[in-house]
ChimeraX commands (.cxc) that place a marker at each C-alpha (Angstrom):
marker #1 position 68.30,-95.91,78.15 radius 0.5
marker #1 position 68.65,-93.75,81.39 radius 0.5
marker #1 position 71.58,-92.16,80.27 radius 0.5
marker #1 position 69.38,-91.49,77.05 radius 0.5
marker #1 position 66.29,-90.08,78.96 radius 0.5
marker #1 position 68.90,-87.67,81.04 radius 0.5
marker #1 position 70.16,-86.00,78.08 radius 0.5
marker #1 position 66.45,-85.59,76.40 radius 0.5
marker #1 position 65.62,-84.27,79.80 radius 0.5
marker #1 position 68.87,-81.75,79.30 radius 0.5
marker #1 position 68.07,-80.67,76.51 radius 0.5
marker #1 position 64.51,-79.88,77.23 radius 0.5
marker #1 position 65.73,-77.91,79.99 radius 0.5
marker #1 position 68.40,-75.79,78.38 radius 0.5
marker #1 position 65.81,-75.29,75.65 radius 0.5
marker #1 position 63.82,-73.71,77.83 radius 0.5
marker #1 position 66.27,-71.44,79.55 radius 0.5
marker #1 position 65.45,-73.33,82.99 radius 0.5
marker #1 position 69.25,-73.57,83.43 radius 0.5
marker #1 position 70.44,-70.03,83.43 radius 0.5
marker #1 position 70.02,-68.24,86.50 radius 0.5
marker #1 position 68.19,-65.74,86.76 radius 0.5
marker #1 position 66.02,-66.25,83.49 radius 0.5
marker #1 position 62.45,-66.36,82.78 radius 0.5
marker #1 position 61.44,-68.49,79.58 radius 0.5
marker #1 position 58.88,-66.83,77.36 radius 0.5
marker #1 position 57.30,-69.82,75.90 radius 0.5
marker #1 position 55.80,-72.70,76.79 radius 0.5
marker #1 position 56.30,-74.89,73.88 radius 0.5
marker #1 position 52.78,-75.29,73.61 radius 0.5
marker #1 position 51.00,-72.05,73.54 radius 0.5
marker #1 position 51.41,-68.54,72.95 radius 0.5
marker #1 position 50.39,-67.81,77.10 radius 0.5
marker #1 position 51.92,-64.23,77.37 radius 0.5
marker #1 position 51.88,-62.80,74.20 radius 0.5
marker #1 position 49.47,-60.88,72.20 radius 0.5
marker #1 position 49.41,-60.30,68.46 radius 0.5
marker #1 position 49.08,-57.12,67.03 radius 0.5
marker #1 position 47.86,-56.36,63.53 radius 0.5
marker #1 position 47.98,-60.31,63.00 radius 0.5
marker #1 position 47.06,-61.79,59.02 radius 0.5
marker #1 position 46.90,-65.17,58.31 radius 0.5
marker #1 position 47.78,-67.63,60.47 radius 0.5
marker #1 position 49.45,-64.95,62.49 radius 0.5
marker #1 position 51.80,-66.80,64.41 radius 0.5
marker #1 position 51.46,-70.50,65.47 radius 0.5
marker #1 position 53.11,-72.94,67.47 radius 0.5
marker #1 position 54.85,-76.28,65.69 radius 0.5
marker #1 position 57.30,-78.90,67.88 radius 0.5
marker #1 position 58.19,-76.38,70.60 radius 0.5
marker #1 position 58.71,-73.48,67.92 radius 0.5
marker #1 position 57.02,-70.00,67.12 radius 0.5
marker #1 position 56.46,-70.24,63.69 radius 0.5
marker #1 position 55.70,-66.71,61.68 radius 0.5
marker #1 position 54.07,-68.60,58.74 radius 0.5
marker #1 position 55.05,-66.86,54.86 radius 0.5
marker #1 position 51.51,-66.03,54.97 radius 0.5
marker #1 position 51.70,-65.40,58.71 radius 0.5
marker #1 position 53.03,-62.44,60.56 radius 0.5
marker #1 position 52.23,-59.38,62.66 radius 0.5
marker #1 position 53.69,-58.49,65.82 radius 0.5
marker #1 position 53.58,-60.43,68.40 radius 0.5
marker #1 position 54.72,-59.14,72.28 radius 0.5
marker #1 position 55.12,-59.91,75.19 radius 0.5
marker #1 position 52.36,-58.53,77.88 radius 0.5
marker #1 position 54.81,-57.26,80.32 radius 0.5
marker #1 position 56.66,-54.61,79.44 radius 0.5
marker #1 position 60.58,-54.81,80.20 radius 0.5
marker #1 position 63.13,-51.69,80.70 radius 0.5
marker #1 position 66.37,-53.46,81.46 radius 0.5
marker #1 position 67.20,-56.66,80.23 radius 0.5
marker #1 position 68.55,-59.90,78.49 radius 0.5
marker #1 position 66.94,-61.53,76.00 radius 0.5
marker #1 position 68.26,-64.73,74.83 radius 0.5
marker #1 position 66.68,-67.00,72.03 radius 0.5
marker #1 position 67.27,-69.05,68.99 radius 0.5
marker #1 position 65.99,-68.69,65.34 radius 0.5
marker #1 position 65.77,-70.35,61.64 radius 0.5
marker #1 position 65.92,-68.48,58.82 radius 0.5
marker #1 position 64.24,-69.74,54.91 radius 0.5
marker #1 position 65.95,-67.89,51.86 radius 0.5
marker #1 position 65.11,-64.49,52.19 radius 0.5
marker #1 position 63.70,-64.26,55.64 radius 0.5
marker #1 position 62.93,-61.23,57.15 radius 0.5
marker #1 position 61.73,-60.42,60.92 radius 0.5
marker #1 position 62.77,-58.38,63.84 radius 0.5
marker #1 position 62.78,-58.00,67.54 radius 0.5
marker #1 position 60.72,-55.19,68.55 radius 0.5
marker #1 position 62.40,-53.89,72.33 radius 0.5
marker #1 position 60.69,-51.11,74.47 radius 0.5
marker #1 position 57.74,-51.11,71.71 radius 0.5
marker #1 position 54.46,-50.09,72.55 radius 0.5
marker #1 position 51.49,-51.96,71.31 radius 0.5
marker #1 position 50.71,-49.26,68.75 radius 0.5
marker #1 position 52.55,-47.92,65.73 radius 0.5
marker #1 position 55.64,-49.24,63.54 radius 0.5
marker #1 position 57.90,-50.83,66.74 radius 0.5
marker #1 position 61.22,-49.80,64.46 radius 0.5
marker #1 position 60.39,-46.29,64.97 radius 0.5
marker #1 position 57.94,-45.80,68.17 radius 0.5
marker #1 position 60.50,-48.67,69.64 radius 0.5
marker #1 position 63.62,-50.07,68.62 radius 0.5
marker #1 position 63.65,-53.32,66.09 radius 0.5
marker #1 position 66.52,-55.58,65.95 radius 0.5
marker #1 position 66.56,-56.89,62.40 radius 0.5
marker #1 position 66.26,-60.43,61.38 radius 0.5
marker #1 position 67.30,-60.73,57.93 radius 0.5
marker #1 position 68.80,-63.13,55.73 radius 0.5
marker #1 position 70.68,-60.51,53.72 radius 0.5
marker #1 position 72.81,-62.26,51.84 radius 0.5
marker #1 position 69.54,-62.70,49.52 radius 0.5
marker #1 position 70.07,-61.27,46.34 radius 0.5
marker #1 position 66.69,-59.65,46.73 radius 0.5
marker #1 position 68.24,-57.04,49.52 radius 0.5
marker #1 position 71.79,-56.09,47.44 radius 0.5
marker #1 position 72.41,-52.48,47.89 radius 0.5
marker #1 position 70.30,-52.12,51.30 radius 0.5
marker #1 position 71.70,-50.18,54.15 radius 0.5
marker #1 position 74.28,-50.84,56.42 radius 0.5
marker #1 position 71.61,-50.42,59.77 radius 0.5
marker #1 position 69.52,-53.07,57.73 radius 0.5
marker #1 position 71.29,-55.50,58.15 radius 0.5
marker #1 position 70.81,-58.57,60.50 radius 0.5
marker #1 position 71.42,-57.20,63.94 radius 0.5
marker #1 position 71.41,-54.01,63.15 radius 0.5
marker #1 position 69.25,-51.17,65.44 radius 0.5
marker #1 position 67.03,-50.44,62.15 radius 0.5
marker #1 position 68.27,-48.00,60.33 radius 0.5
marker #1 position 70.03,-46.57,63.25 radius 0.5
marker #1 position 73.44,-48.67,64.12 radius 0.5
marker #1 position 75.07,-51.02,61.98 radius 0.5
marker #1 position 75.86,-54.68,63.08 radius 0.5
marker #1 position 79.31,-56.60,61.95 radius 0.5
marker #1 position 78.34,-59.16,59.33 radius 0.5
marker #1 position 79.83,-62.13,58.60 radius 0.5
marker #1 position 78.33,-64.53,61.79 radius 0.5
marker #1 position 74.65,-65.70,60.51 radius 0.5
marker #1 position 74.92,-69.39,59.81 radius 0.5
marker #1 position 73.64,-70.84,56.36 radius 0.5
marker #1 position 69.63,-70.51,56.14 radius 0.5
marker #1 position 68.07,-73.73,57.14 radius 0.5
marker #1 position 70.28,-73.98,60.43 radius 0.5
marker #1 position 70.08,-72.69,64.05 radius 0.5
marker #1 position 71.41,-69.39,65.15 radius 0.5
marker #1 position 71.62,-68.17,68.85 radius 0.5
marker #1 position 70.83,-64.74,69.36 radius 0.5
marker #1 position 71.24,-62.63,72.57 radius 0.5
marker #1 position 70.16,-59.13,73.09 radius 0.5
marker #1 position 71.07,-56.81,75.77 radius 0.5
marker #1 position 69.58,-53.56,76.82 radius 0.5
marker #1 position 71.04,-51.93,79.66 radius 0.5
marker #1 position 70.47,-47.99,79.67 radius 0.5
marker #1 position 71.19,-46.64,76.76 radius 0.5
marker #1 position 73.47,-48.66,75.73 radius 0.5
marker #1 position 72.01,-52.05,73.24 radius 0.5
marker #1 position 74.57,-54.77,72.39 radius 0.5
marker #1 position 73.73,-57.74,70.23 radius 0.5
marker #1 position 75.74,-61.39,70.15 radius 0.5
marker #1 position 75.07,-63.29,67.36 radius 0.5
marker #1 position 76.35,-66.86,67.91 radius 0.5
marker #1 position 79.06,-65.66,70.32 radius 0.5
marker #1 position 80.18,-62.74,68.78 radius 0.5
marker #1 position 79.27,-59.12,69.42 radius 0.5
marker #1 position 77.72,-57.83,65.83 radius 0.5
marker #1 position 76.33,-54.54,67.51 radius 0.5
marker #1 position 77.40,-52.42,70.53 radius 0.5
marker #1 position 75.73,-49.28,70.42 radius 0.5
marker #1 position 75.18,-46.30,72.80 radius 0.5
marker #1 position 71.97,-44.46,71.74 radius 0.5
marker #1 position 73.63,-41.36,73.61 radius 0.5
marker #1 position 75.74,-41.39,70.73 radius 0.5
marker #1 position 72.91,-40.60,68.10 radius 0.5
marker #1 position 72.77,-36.98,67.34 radius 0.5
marker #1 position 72.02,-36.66,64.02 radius 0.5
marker #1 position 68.76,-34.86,64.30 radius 0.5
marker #1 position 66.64,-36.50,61.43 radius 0.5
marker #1 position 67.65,-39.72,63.10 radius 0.5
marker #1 position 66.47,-38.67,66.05 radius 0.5
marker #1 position 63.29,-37.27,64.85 radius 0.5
marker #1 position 62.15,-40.25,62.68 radius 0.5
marker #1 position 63.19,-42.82,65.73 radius 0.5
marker #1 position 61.36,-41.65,68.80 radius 0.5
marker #1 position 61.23,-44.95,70.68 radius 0.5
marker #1 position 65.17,-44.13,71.27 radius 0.5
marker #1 position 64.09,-42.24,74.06 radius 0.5
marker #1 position 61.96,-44.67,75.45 radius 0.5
marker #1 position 62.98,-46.54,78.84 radius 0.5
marker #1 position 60.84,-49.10,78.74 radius 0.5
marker #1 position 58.10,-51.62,76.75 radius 0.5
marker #1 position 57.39,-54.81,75.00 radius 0.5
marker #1 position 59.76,-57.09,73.75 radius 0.5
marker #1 position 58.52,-59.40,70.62 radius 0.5
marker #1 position 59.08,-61.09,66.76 radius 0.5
marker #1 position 58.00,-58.36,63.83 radius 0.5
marker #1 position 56.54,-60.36,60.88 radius 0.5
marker #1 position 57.31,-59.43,57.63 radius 0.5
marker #1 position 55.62,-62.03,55.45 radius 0.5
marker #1 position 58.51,-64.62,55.29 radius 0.5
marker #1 position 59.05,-68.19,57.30 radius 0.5
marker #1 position 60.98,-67.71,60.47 radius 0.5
marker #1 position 60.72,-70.21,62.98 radius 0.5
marker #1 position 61.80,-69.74,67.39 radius 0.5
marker #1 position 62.92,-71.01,69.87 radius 0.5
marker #1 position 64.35,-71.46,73.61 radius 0.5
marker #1 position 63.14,-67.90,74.60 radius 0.5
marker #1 position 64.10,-66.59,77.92 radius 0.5
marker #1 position 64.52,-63.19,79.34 radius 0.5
marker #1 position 66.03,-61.74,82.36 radius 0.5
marker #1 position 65.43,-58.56,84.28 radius 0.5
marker #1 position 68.74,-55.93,85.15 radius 0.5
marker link #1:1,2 radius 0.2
marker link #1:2,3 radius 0.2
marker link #1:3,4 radius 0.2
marker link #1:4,5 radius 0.2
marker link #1:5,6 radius 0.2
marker link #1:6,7 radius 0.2
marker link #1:7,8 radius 0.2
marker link #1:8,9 radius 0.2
marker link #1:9,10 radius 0.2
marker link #1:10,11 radius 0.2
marker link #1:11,12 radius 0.2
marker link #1:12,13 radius 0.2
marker link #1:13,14 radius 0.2
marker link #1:14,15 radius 0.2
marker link #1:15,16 radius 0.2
marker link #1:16,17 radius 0.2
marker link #1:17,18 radius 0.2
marker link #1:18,19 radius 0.2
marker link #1:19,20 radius 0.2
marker link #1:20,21 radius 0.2
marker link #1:21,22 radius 0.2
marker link #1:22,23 radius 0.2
marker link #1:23,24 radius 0.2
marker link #1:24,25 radius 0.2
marker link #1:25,26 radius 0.2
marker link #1:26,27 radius 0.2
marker link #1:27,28 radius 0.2
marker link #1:28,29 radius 0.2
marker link #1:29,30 radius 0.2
marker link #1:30,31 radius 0.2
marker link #1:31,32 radius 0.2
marker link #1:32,33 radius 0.2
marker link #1:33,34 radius 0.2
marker link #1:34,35 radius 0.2
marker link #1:35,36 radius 0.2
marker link #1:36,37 radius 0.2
marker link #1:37,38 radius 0.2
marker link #1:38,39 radius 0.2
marker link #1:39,40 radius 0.2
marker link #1:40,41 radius 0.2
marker link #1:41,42 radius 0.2
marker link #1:42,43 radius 0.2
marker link #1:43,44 radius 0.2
marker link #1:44,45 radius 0.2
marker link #1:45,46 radius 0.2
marker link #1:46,47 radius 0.2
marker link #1:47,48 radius 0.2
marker link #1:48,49 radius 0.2
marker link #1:49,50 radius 0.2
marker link #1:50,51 radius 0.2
marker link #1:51,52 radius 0.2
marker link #1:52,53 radius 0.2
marker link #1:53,54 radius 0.2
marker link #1:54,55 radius 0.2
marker link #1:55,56 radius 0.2
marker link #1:56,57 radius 0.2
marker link #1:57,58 radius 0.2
marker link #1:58,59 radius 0.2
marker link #1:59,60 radius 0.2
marker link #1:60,61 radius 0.2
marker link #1:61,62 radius 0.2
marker link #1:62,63 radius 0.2
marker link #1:63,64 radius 0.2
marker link #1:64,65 radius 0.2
marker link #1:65,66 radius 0.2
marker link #1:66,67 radius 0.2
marker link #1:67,68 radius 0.2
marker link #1:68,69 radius 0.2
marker link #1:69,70 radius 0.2
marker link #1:70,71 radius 0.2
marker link #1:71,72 radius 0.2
marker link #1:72,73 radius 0.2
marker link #1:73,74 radius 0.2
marker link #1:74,75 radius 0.2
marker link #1:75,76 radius 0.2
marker link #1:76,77 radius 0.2
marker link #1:77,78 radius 0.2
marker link #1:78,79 radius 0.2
marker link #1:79,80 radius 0.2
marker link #1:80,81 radius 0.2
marker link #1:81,82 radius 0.2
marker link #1:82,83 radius 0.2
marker link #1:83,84 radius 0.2
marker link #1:84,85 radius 0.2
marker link #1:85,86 radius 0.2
marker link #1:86,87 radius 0.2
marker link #1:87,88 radius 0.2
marker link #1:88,89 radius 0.2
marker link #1:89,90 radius 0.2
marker link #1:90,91 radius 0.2
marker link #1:91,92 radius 0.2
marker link #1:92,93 radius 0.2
marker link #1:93,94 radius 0.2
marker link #1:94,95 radius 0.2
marker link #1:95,96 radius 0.2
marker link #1:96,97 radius 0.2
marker link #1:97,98 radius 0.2
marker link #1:98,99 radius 0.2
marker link #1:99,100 radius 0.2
marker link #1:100,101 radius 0.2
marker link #1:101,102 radius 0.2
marker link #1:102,103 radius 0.2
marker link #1:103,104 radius 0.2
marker link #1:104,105 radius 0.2
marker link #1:105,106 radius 0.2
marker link #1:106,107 radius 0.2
marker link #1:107,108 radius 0.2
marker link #1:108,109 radius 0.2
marker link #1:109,110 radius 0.2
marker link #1:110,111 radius 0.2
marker link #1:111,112 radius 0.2
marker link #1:112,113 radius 0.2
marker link #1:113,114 radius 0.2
marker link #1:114,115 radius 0.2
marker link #1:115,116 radius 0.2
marker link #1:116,117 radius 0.2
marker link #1:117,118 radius 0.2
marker link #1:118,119 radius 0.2
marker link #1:119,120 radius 0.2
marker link #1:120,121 radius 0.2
marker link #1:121,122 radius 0.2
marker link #1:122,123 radius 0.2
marker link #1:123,124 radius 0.2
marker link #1:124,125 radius 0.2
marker link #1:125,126 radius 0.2
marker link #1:126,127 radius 0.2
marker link #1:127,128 radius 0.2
marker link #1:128,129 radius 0.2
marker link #1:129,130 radius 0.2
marker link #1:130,131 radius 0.2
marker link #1:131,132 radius 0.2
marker link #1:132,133 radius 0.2
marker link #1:133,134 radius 0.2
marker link #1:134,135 radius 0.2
marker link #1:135,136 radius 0.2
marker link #1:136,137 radius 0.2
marker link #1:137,138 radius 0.2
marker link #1:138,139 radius 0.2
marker link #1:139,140 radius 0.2
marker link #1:140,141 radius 0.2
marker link #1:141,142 radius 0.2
marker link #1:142,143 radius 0.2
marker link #1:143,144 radius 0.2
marker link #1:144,145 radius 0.2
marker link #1:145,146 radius 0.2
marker link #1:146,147 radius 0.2
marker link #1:147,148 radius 0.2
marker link #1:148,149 radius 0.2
marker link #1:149,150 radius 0.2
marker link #1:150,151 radius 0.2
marker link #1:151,152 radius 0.2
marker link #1:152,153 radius 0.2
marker link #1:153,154 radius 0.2
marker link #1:154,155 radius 0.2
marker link #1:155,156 radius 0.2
marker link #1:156,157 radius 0.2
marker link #1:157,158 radius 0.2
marker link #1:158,159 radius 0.2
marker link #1:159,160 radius 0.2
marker link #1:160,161 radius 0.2
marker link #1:161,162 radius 0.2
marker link #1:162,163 radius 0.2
marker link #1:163,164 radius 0.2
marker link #1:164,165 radius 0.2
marker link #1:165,166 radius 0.2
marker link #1:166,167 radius 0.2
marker link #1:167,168 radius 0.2
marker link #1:168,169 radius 0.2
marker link #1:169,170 radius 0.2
marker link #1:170,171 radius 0.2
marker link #1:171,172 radius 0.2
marker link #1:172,173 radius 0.2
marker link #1:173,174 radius 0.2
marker link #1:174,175 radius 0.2
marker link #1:175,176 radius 0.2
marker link #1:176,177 radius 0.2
marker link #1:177,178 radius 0.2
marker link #1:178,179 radius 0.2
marker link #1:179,180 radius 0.2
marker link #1:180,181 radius 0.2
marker link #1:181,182 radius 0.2
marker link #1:182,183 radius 0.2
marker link #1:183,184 radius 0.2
marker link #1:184,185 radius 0.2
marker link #1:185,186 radius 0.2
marker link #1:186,187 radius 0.2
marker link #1:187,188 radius 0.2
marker link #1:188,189 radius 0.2
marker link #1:189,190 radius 0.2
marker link #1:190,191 radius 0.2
marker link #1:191,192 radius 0.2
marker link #1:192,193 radius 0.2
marker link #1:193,194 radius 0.2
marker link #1:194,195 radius 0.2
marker link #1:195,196 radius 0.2
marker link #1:196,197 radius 0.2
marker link #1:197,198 radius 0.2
marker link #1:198,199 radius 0.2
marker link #1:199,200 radius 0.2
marker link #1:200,201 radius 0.2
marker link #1:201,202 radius 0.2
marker link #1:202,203 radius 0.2
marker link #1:203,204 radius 0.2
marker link #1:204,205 radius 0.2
marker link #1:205,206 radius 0.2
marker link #1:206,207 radius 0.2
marker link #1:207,208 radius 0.2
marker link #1:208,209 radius 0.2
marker link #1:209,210 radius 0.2
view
């Protein structure tokens, strides 16, 4: 039984990111303490057995209250068929965070419903700006581990231990890119989940500073 309640107790831990130096965990389990939904309908976002939940009728955006510049942000996610969601980094609270920021897709793209989309649309991907290596989601219904790194101006994305993205946004020149995406140039701002109107569930997020 001891050996038992040591484990649980491990696992609550690592779920929490309590056991990596130097990083901060996000969430509580319990409530959304440090976060604030924007342009929320339905449900919004809730919290179910130490998960954010972005309900199908859910969604919005919902960031963190401190802004970050430099950083690693580490978390896990679920996907249903279809899914689609995003990580908003260096957002501000106002406007569409893929363009005014930077959004890190979340997409189950394998759906038939997104055949023929664009490379930079697909999961991992800097939206419609750099295109991730496919090939590493795990089937929908099971746990991926995601890890996000921004660090300058260069973003690189793991996707259950492999690097899908490794971009340098010094490297994007192309001047209608550049004009349609003016959150490249930002240096800081919130990091947080972009609802889309699909079921994507959270977990065991953590963050730390460069």
């Amino acid at each position: 039984m001891r050996t038992l309640l040591a484990a649980a107790a491990a696992f609550s831990l690592a779920a929490f990111g309590q056991t990596e130096a130097g990083f901060t965990r996000l969430f509580d389990g319990k409530t959304l303490t440090g976060w604030t939904l924007i342009g929320g309908h339905g449900p919004g976002y809730v919290v179910k057995d130490e998960m954010i939940v972005c309900p199908k009728e859910g969604g919005g955006n919902l960031f963190t209250q401190k802004e970050y510049a430099n950083f690693v942000f580490r978390f896990e996610f679920k996907l249903t068929p279809g899914a689609n969601n995003g990580v908003g980094i260096r957002a501000p609270l106002e406007g569409d965070a893929a363009y005014v920021g930077m959004e890190i897709q979340i997409l189950d793209h394998d759906d038939p419903q997104y055949k023929g989309i664009k490379p930079a649309q697909k999961h991992g991907s800097i939206y419609l700006v750099a295109a991730a290596k496919t090939g590493f989601l795990k089937p929908v219904g099971e746990w991926n581990s995601e890890e996000i790194v921004a660090d300058g101006r260069k973003i690189k994305v793991t996707l259950n231990g492999t690097v899908i993205t490794d971009a340098n946004l010094g490297d994007v020149k192309d001047p209608e890119t550049l004009k349609a995406h003016p959150g490249l140039a930002r240096t800081t701002g919130h990091v947080g989940f972009l609802g889309h109107g699909s079921h994507v569930e959270f977990r065991s997020i953590r963050i730390k500073e460069l």
